[in-house]
Structure formats: C-alpha cells, structure tokens
C-alpha positions as CSV (number, residue, x, y, z in Angstrom):
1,X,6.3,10.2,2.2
2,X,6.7,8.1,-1.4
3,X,9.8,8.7,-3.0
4,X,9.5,11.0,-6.0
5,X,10.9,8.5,-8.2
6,X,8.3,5.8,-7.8
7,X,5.6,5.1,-11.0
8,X,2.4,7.2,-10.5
9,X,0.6,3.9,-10.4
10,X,2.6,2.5,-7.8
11,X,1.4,5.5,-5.6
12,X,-2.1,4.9,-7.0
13,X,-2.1,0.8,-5.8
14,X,-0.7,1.9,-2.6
15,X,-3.8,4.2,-1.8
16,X,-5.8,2.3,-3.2
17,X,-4.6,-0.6,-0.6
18,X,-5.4,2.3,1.7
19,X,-8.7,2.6,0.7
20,X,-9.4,-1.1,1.0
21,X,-8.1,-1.5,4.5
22,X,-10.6,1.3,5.5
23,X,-13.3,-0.1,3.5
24,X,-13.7,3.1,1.5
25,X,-15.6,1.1,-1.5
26,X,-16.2,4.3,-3.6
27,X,-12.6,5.7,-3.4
28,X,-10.9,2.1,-4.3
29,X,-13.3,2.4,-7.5
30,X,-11.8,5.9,-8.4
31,X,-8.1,4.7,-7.8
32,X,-8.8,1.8,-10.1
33,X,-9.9,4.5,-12.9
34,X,-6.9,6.5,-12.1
35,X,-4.8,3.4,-12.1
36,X,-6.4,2.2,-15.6
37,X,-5.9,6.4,-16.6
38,X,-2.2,6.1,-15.8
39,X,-1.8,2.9,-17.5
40,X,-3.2,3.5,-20.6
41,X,-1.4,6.9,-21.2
42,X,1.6,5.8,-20.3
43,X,3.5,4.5,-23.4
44,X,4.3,5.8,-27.0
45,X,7.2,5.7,-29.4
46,X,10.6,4.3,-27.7
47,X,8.6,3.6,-24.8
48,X,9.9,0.7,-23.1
49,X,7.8,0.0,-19.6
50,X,9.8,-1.2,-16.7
51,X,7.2,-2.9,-14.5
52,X,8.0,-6.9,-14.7
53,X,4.4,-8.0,-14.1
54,X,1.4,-6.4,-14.1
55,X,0.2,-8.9,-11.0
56,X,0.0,-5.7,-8.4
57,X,-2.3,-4.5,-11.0
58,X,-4.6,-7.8,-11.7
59,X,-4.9,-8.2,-8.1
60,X,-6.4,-4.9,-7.4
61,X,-9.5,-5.7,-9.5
62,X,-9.9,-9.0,-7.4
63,X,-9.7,-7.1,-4.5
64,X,-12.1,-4.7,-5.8
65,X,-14.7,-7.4,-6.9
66,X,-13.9,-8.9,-3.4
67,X,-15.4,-5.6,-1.5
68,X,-18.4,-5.0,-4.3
69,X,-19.3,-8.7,-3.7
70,X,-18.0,-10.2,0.2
C-alpha cells in the first residue's frame, strides 16, 4: 500500500502507469484529468511546491498520445 505521505499525484501517475500496462485507454485519460485536477488546485498563498520536475508529469501525456495513436 502507498505511504500516506506521498503527493496525491504521485498516487495518481502510479495508477495511471497501471492503467497503461493494462492497456485501459479510457481509465489513463481519467487519471490524466485527475492528475491535471490535483495539479492545478494545488497551490495558493505561501505555497511552495516540492516536486523538482514536473518530467513524471510531461511524460504521462506522451505516454497517453502513445496509446491514442500506436
């Protein structure tokens, strides 16, 4: 089980690598809007974001175009 103390989207990327693996198309498209949900929301005054690149998050849309588009 994911340790309760890891970012929501990092729990969102690794079922959305899930998803891929099993070639759920339709379920790797939700993640990606919960991914861009979380994302987006996260933030606001004295908000400093501790992720150190967003490459995890870049290469899930590849990966998504990848499976729209072998």
């Amino acid at each position: 089980m994911a340790s309760p103390d890891r970012r929501l989207s990092d729990k969102i990327l690794a079922a959305f690598d899930q998803a891929c693996e099993r070639r759920e198309i339709d379920v790797a498209e939700l993640l990606v809007k919960a991914l861009e949900a979380t994302l987006t929301r996260a933030g606001g005054k004295g908000h400093v974001d501790k992720r150190r690149e967003l490459g995890p998050v870049v290469e899930a849309y590849a990966r998504l175009q990848r499976l729209r588009h072998p």
